[in-house]
N, C-alpha and C positions, 0 to 999 in steps of 0.2 A: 497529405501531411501525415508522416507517422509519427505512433506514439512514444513517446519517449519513457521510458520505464524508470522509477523509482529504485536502487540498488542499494538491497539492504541488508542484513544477516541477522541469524535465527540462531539462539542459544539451544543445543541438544539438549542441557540437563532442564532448564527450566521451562523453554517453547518461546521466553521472550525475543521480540522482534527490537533490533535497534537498529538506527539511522548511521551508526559509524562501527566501524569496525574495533576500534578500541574500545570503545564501550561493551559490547559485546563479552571480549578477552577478559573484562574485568569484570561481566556479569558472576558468570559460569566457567571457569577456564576446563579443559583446554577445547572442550568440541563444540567447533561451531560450524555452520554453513554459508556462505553466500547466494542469492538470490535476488529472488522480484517478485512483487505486489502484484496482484491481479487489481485491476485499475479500476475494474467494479464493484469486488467484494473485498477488495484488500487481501486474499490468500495468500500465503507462501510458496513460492513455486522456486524449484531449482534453477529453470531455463527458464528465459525470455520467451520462449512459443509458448510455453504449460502456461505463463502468467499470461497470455493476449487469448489461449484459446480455452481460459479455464471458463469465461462467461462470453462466450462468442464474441468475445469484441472484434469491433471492426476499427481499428486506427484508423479510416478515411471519415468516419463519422463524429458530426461533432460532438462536443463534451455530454452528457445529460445535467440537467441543470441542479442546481444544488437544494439541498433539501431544508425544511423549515428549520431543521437542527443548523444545518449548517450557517444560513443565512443569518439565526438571534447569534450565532458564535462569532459570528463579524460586524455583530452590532445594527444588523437592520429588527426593528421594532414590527412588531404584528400590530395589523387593524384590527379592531373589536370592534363588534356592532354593538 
């Protein structure tokens, strides 16, 4: 199963990262980049290979599991003893 990459673009003047490309154009006009997430550490990378081989991923392996940030952010509740 390979990974499927996130495609997203990188504002030059500021370094913000957005999810559409209009938004972007009306961050900072006019120099922007398109790109991809590194799937592990979230990096910006030009190319699909920079972003798979910035933290060794391996796209045949499963996901890693999500982290205690992420889990209260979807609403699962921590046990206290």
């Amino acid at each position: 199963m390979a990974t499927k990459l996130e495609t997203v673009w990188k504002c030059h003047e500021c370094g913000e990262i957005h999810d559409d490309e209009d938004s972007t154009y009306e961050c900072c006009r006019p120099d922007v980049s398109e790109g991809y997430l590194c799937p592990e550490c979230a990096d910006f990378h030009r190319s699909e290979a920079n972003a798979l081989a910035c933290c060794e991923h391996d796209p045949d392996a499963p996901p890693p599991p999500p982290t205690a940030a992420e889990l209260e952010a979807a609403g699962q509740l921590r046990m206290v003893p």
